[in-house]
Each structure stands twice: as C-alpha cells, then as structure tokens.
N, C-alpha and C positions, 0 to 999 in steps of 0.2 A: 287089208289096208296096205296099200302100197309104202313101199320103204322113201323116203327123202332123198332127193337125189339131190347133190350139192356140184356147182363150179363157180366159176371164180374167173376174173378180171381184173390184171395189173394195167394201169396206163403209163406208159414210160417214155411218153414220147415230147418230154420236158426236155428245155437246157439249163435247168437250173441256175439263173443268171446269179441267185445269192450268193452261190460257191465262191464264184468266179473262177477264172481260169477256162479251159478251150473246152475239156473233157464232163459231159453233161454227165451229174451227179451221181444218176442210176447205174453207171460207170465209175465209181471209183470205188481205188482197193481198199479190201477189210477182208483182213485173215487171209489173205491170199486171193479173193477171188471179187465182182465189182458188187458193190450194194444188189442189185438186179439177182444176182444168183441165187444170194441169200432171202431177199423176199419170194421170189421163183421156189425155194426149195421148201418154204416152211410150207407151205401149201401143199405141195408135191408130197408132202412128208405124213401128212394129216390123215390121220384114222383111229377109229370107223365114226360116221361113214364115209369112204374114199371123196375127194373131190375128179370127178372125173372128166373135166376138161380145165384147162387155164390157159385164157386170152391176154396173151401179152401185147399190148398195140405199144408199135414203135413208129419214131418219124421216119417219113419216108426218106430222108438221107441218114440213115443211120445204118452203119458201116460198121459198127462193132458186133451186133448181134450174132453175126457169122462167125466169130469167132467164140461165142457163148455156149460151151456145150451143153450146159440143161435146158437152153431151148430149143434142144434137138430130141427131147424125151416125146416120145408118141404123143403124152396127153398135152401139150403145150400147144396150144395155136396161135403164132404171128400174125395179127393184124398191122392195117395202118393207121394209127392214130389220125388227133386232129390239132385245132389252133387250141384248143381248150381242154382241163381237165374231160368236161364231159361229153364234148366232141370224142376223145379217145377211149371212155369210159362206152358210149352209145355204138362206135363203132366193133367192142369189143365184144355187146349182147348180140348184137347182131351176129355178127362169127358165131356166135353158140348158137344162136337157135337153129342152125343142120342138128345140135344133139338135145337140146333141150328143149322143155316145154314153158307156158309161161310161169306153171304153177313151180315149178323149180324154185331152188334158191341159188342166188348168188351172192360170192363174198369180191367185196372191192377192196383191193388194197394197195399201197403207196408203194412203187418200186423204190423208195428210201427209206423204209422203214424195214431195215435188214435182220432185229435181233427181238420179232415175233416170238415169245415164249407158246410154245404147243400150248400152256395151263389155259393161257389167255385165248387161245383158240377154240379149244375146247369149253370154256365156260361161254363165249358168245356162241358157238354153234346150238350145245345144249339148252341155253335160253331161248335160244330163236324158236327152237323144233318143240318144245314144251309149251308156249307159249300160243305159236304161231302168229307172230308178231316182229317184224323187223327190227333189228336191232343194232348197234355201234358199242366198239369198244371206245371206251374213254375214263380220263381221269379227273378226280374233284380238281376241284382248286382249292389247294395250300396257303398260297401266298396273300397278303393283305393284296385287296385288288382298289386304286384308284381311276375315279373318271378324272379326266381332263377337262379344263373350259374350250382345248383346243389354242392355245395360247401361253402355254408348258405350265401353266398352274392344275393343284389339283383344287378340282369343283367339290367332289364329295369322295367318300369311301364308300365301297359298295357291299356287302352283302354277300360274301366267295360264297356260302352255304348254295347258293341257289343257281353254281355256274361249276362246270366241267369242261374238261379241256378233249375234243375231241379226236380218235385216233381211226387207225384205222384195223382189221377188216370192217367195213358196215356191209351189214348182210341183210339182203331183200328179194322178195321174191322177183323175179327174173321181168314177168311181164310189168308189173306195176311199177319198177325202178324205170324199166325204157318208157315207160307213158309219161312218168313223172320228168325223167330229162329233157324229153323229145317237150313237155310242155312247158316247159321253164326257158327250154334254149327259144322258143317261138315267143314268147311274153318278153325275152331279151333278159330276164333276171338272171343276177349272177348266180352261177351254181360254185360256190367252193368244195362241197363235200357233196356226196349223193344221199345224205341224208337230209340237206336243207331243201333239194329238188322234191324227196319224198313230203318232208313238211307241209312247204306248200300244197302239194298234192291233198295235203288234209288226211296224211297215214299218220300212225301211231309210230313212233320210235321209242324204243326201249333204249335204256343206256345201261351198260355192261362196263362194270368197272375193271380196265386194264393195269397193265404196271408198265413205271417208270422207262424199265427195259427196251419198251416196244416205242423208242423214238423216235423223230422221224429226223434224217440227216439232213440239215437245211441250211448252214452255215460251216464253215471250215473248223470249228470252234466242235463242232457235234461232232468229228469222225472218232477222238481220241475215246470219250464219252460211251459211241457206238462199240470198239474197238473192245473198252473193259466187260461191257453187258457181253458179248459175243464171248469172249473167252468163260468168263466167269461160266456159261450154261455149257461151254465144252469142257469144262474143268470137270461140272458138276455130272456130265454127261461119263465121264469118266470114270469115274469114282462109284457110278450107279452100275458099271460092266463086270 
C-alpha cells in the first residue's frame, strides 16, 4: 500500500479591504515577520507525513513576495491567483498537478490564519487518512446564536448545538476538490470555503474540532488577539527544549 502523499495550497492574493489601510493583510507584522510567513511555515513545518509541495498563489501585482524569504524554500510554488477565493485556490491545484496525482490529498489554508497549532494539524490530517474522507477544521458554536427578521430585530434563537464555525486547513483529495470548484465556479455559486464547493459536489465532510488559537486575521481588532496565541506556543515551544 502506497504511503499518503500530502500538499497544500495557500491563496493570498486578497487585499483584505476589512483591515483597511494600503498593506494587504497577508502582509502584515506578527512576531516580526507578515501573517503569510507564519501560515507558509506551519505547513512547511508538518510531520510525518511531510507536505511536499505548497502553492502560494499571489496577485499578479504583488511586490512583496520578493522580499519573503520562506517562499524561496524549494517546496514552495508561486502561483498567480485570481478575482476569487477559488479562482486562486483552482489556480493553485493546477501548479501541483506537475507533482501530484488526483488521488492525492490537499490541505487549503488561509494566508491569515498565522497561529495554526501543529496539534490541530495533525488531528485533521490523522482524521482524513483513517477515514478517507475529506475533512475541515472547525469550531462549535459557543455563543447564544440569533436569527434576524432582517430589520435589526431578533426573529428567533437558534439552536448553536447544530452549527460550527468553520476554519481552515480543509483537506480533500486533490482531483475531486478541482472538479468540485471548477463546477461551482461554472453554476456561478458562491464558493466561500472549499468545503461548500465540495458539498454541493454531494462529498461527505467531516468536521475536525480546532482551537480558538487557529484564527483568522480579518479585522485590526484580530492582530493583538493573533499576537498573544503566537507567543503563548513559542513560550510553550520553549519550555519543551
């Protein structure tokens, strides 16, 4: 039996307009170095089994990349993104099939989401591979959840038990994720995550409970937040040497 071969695909060719300011989100500092680095390196980082390629697609006027040196590591390949999530996501399987096959897996993950715990990697990888069934990290929902009438009143309270807040790597195998985008982006349906493209698709998703830690930087409000989680696992990182 052949061993699992794993790669992976950041899209980062967003300007994250919710930041605000000039500098696109994937770009900005934490611990010294820009969000990008740190989703770049959890990956990079991951073993066994190694991830052996990672498709970073960037915009094609994107000027800082050059100056990024872990996406100068052999297994790292520069794509060019698109107008969408999975325009950039599709452009990035693509890049990999020179090394991959479709029965492959791949993980997708969010160049903002800098402070991936390995634990959290390793229990979706291990799910996936035992399984063999695609899966997403994600977390319950905590919070009392209301609907809306749409009209700032609330209509009803909902039910959190039955709703998770979804994160990322989501991991799938390589060919069925491109068939599933490539048909979602043709139907004109929004794809927000590559798990919803896989749904339609009529695939099974598994959900992999992550932690808090693994957030995704979306607001100016998130970096301080990002900042604590990052140190706390290099403190922790520390103390284990």
């Amino acid at each position: 039996m052949s061993h699992p071969r794993l790669f992976a695909v950041i899209p980062a060719a967003g300007v994250g307009r919710r930041m605000g300011g000039e500098c696109p989100k994937q770009y900005l500092s934490l611990a010294g170095a820009p969000l990008l680095h740190h989703a770049v390196l959890a990956l990079l980082s991951f073993t066994p089994p190694r991830i052996e390629r990672v498709a970073v697609a960037l915009h094609l006027a994107d000027e800082r990349a050059g100056e990024l040196p872990i996406l100068e590591d052999p297994r790292v390949l520069r794509v060019s993104g698109g107008a969408e999530r999975a325009d950039s996501v599709l452009s990035g399987l693509h890049a990999l099939q020179e090394f991959a096959q479709d029965e492959d897996w791949v993980l997708v993950h969010d160049a903002a989401r800098p402070c991936l715990p390995q634990a959290d990697l390793e229990r979706l990888v291990a799910r996936v591979l035992e399984r063999g069934e695609g899966a997403i990290l994600a977390q319950p929902v905590v919070d009392t959840l209301k609907q809306s009438d749409g009209a700032g009143r609330v209509l009803a309270t909902v039910d959190r038990r039955q709703y998770w807040r979804a994160q990322t790597p989501q991991m799938f195998r390589l060919g069925e994720l491109r068939g599933a985008l490539e048909a979602a982006l043709a139907a004109g349906e929004p794809v927000t995550d590559e798990a919803s493209a896989m749904e339609r698709a009529g695939f099974p998703v598994q959900l992999v409970e992550g932690s808090a830690a693994n957030l995704k930087v979306t607001v100016p409000g998130d970096l301080p937040l990002a900042a604590f989680y990052l140190d706390a696992r290099l403190q922790g990182q520390k103390r284990c040497e």
